[in-house]
N, C-alpha and C positions, 0 to 999 in steps of 0.2 A: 664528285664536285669539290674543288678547294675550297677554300674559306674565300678568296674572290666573289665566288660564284661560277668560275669557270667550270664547262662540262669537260670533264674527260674518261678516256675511254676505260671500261674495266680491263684488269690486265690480260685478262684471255683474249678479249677483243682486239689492246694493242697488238699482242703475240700474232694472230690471225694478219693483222695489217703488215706487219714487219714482214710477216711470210709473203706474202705477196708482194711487197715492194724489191725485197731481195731478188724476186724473177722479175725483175726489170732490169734488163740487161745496161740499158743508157744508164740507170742510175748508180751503177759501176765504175763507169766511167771519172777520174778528177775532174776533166775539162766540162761534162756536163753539170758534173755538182753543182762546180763554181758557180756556172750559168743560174741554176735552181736556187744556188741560195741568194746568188745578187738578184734573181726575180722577188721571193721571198721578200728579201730586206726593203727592198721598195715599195712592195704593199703591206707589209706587215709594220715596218720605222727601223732605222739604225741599229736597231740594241737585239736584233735579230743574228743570233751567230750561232753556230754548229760546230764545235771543236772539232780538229780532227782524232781520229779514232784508230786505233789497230788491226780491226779487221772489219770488214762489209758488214757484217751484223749490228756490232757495236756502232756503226757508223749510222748503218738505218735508224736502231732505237735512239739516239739521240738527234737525229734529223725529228722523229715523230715526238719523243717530248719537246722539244724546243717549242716545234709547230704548238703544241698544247699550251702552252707558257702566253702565247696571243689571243687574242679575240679573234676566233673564226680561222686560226692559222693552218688545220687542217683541211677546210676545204678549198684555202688557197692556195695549199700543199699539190691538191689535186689541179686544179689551175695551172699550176706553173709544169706539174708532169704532162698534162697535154701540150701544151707547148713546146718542150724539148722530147716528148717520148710520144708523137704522136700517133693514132691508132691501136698503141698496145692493151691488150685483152683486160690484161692482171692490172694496169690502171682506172678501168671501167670498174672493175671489182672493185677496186680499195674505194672509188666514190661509192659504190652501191652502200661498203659497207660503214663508210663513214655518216650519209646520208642517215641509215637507218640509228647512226646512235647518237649524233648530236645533232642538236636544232640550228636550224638556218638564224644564222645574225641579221636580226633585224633593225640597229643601231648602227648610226655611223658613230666616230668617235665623240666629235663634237655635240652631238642629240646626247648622249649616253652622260657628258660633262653638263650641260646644262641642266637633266635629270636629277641629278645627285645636286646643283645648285637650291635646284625647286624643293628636293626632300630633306635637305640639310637641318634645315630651321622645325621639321616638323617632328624630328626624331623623337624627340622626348613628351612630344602630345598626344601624338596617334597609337594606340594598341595597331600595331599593325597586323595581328594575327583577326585580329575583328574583323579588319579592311578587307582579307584574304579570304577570313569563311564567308564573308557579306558579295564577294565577287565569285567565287568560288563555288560553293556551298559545302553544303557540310561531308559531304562524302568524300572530300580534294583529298589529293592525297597530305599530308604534313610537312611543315615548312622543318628546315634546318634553323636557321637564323632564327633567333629569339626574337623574341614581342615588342623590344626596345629598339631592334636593330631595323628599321626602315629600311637603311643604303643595301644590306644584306637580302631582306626581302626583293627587294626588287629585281638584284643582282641573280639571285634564284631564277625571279622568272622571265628575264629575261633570254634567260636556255630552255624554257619550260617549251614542251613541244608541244602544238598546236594542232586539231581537225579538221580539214578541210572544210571551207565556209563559217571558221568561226573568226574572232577578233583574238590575237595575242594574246596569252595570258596575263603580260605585264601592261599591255592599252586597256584590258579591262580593268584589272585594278586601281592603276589610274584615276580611269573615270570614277568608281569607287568611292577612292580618298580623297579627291576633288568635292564630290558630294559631302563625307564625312567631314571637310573642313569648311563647307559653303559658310558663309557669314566673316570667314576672319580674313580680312582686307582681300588684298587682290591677287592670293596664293589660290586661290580654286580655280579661275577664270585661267591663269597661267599655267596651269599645269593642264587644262582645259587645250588650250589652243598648242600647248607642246604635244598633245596626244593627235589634236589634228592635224600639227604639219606632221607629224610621222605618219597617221594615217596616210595622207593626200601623196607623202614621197612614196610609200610602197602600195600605190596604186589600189588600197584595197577599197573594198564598195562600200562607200558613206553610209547606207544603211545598217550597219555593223555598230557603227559610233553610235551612231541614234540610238538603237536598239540597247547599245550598254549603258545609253545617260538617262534614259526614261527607268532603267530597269534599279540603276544606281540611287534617282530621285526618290522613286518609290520605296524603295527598301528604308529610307532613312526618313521617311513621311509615316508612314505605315506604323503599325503596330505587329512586331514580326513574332509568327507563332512559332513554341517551341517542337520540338523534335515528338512526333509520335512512331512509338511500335504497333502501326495495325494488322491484328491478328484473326483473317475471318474464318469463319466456318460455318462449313453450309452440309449437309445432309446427303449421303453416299444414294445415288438416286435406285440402289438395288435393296439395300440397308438404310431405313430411319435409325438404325441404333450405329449408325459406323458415318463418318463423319470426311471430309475434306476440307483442308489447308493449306491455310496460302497467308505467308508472313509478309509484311512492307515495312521497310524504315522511307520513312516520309519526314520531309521539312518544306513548306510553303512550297513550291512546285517541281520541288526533287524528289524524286523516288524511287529507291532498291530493291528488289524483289530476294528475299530473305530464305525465302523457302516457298516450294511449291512442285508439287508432280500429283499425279492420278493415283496415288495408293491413296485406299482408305483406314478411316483410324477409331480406335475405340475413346472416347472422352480422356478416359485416361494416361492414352499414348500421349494425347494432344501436348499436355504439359512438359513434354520432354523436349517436343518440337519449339515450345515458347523458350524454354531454357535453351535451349543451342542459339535460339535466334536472338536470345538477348546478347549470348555472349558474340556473335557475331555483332550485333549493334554497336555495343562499346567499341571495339576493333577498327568500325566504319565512320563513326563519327568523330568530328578531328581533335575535338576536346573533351576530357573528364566531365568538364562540369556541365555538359549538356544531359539532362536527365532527362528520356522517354515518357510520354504517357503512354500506357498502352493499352489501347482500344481494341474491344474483342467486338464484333462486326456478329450477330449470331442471329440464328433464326428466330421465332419471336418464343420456343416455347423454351427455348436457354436464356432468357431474358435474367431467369431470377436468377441462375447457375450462379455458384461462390465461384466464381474464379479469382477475385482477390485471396483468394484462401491460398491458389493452389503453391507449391510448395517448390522454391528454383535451387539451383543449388550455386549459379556463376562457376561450375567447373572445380566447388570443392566437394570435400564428402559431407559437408551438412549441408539439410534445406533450411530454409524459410518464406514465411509467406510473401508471396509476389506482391503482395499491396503495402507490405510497409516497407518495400525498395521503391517502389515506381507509383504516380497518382495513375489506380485503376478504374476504366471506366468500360460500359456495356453500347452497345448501340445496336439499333434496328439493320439488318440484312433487309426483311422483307420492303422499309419504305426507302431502304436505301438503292433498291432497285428498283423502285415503282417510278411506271412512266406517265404519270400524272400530272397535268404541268400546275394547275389549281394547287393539288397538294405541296410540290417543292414552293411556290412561292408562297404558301402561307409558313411553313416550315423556314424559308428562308428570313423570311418580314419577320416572326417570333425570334428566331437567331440575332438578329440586326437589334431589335428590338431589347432583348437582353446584355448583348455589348454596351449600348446605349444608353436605357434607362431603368435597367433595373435596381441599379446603385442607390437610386433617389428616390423610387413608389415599391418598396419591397412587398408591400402589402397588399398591390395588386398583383405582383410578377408570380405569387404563389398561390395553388388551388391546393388545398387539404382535402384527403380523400377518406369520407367514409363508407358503412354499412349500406348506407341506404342510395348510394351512385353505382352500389351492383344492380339494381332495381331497372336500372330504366340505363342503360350504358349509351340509346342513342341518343337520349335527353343531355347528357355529361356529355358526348361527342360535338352537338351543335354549339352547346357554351361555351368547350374549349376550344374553340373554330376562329375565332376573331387575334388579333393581334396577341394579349394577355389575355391568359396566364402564361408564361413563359415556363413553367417551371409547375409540378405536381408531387405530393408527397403523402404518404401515407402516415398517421399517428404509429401505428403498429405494424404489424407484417401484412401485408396484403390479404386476406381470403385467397384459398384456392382460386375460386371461381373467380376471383379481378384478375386472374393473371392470362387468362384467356386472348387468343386475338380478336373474339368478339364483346368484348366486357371491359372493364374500367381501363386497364391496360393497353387494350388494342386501341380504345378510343382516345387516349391521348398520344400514342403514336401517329396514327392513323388525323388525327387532326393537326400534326405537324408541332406537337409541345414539343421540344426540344431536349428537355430537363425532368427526371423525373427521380426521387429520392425514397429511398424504405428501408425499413431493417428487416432482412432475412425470420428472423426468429424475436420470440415476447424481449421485452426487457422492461426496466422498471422504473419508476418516475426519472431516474437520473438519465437514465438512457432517453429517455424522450426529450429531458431539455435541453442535449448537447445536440440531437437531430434540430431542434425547432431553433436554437442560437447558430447555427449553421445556415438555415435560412432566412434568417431575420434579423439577424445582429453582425452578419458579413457580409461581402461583396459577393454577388451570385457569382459573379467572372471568376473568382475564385476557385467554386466547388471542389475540383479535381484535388487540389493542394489542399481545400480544406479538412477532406477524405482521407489523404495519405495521412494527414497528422492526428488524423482520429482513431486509423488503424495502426498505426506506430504508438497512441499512447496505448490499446489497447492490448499491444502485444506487448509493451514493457513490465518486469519483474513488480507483482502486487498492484496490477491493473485491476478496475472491479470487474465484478462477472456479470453484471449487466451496462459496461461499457458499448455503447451502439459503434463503434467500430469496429467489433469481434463477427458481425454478421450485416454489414454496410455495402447495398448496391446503389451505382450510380449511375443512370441512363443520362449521358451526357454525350449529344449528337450535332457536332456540327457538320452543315449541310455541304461548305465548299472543301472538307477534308475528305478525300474520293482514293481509293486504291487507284495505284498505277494513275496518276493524276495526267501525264502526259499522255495517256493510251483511253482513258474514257471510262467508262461502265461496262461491264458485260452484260450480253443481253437481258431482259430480264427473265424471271423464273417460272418456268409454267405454270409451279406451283404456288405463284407469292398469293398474298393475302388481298383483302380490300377492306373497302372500310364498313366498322360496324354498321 
């Protein structure tokens, strides 16, 4: 593609088209040329010209750049060969293989002029790369044109080829940046109704527009979640000790499937399979500075597993631990597939409830867990049952026996807590007041980030040795972030659990 935006052909593919125009005997011809290019110049404007050439080859290739040099000149190219070369085989081909590499123009020139009117003024306002992942999402492929360059952007996608039953790529964006400018006079509303007369001329089904301006509204209303790597695993049904995986890059209701087949794996293969699929994540998503959470999805008795610990390398020869790159978090498998509808909606109302007001009553949002709530686990299930606690935490390392799916643990999963915080291993007064200032002197919505900067100071040169980031898990489980979010749940597990 030029710097216009025009698409043009890769050279192999010119070369392929030249071949086949040359076995067109008409267009051998002077007298028919002539005809071809006063067709041409008529639909293409005046300044449409084809030198002549020294020999039939030379002549072709510069008939096919010239055509390049216009909007859409090559499949008017083919237009005008039916007309004078009617029937011929090897002109079917050259559309087939024109069709397949450049998108159909969906601008007349005068639409295309008023467009660049309406984006002129906005150049220097809009991040247009925003615009683009907010229409797009994050897996799009990557713009050419810089973040400043509006007229460029669009000029992109206006060649940008299209799916059958979707909306253009460049009407979607549109609607987009309509949104992202709503409030400033009467540029959203106009570029609004430029989208719809272009809709309404190329005939496509108004429920496309719709579907992009409610989808455009919301994104810029909303509170838009960041990028997770979720990493499930679930238990080889011949082998408890060997393991299946299945990697997602996920963004609010985009999702990649990263990895995944029917071999089974030992814990410690597992980590290999997270390293390849982060490095495949950076790759897919369209900016550096989207940084993954990455959510391990696991049965309930890997709940405690250090996986923040385990060790990635990003494709050098050193590792380091996964948790001071990325904010790492744990989640329930078993209530993630439980078909309970009681359970999600109390798990859900606790979620909503934490968004909402945890910021303001921290003091109720959190349940401390001790010694004597191993006692009576189903007594600790009914009290965690109601809206708050949002959130559960242990002073020290949990007991063996709480981590059970019948005992402290199962019962705040299993009652649908959302949150739940502990240090792996002892640590000593210091270590417990950076746990309890994490819950009580920060925004819960935070956690995940509050974690990563616990375990990054804990790895830094002359951290202490009872830093509670050195052994920091965090069961942090939202209910509408789903693997394969466009495909649903897989059934659930013969074996899943129930409630204490």
């Amino acid at each position: 593609m030029d710097s216009a935006g025009r698409p043009r052909l890769p050279e192999s593919v010119r070369n392929r088209l030249v071949a086949l125009l040359l076995e067109v005997d008409e267009l051998q011809d002077p007298g028919t040329r002539g005809s071809i290019v006063a067709e041409l110049r008529n639909r293409l404007g005046p300044g449409f010209d084809v030198p002549t050439q020294t020999t039939d080859r030379f002549y072709t290739i510069a008939l096919v750049e010239e055509c390049q040099r216009h909007y859409g000149g090559l499949r008017k190219l083919v237009d005008a060969l039916r007309l004078f070369c009617q029937g011929h085989y090897r002109v079917e081909e050259a559309a087939d293989l024109i069709a397949g590499h450049v998108p159909l123009e969906i601008l007349f020139p005068a639409e295309r002029a008023d467009l660049r009117k309406l984006l002129s003024p906005l150049t220097v306002e809009v991040d247009a790369h925003s615009v683009y992942r907010a229409s797009s999402g994050p897996l799009a492929p990557p713009l050419e044109s810089s973040s400043d360059d509006l007229l460029g952007v669009a000029d992109e996608l206006v060649n940008r080829m299209m799916l059958p039953g979707q909306l253009p790529p460049l009407l979607n964006f549109i609607e987009y940046l309509a949104a992202f400018v709503d409030g400033r006079g009467q540029t959203a509303q106009a570029l609004r109704r430029w989208n719809a007369d272009v809709v309404r001329r190329c005939e496509l089904p108004s429920q496309l527009l719709a579907v992009a301006r409610e989808n455009a509204h919301l994104h810029v209303t909303k509170r838009v979640g960041r990028a997770s790597l979720l990493v499930q695993i679930e238990e080889d049904g011949l082998d408890h000790n060997r393991f299946q995986v299945s990697v997602w890059l996920w963004l609010d209701t985009d999702s990649q499937t990263l990895a995944r087949d029917d071999r089974s794996y030992a814990l410690e293969e597992i980590r290999d399979v997270v390293d390849r699929a982060l490095q495949d994540c950076v790759g897919l998503l369209v900016t550096d500075a989207v940084v993954p959470t990455v959510e391990f999805i696991l049965p309930h008795r890997l709940l405690v597993m250090d996986v923040d610990k385990w060790l990635v390398t990003h494709g050098s020869p050193f590792g380091r631990r996964l948790g001071t790159y990325y904010p790492v978090v744990v989640r329930s498998l078993d209530r993630l597939r439980t078909t309970s509808l009681p359970l999600r909606q109390q798990w859900r109302a606790k979620w909503r409830w934490l968004q909402e007001h945890s910021g303001l009553h921290p003091e109720s949002a959190v349940r401390w867990l001790g010694d004597e709530d191993g006692r009576d686990p189903q007594r600790l299930y009914r009290e965690l049952s109601g809206d708050q606690p949002v959130a559960v935490a242990w002073h020290g390392p949990p007991p063996p026996e709480h981590q059970a799916a019948d005992s402290v643990l199962g019962a705040a999963v299993w009652a649908g807590t959302p949150v739940a915080l502990w240090c792996r291993e002892h640590h000593g007064e210091g270590g417990h007041l950076q746990l309890a200032d994490m819950l009580t002197n920060r925004p819960l919505p935070g956690l995940p980030d509050h974690a990563l900067r616990a375990r990054m100071e804990a790895d830094a040169p002359g951290a202490a040795d009872d830093h509670c980031g050195n052994h920091l898990s965090l069961l942090w489980d939202d209910p509408s972030r789903l693997p394969e979010p466009r495909f649903g749940l897989s059934a659930p597990s013969s074996t899943g659990g129930s409630p204490p």
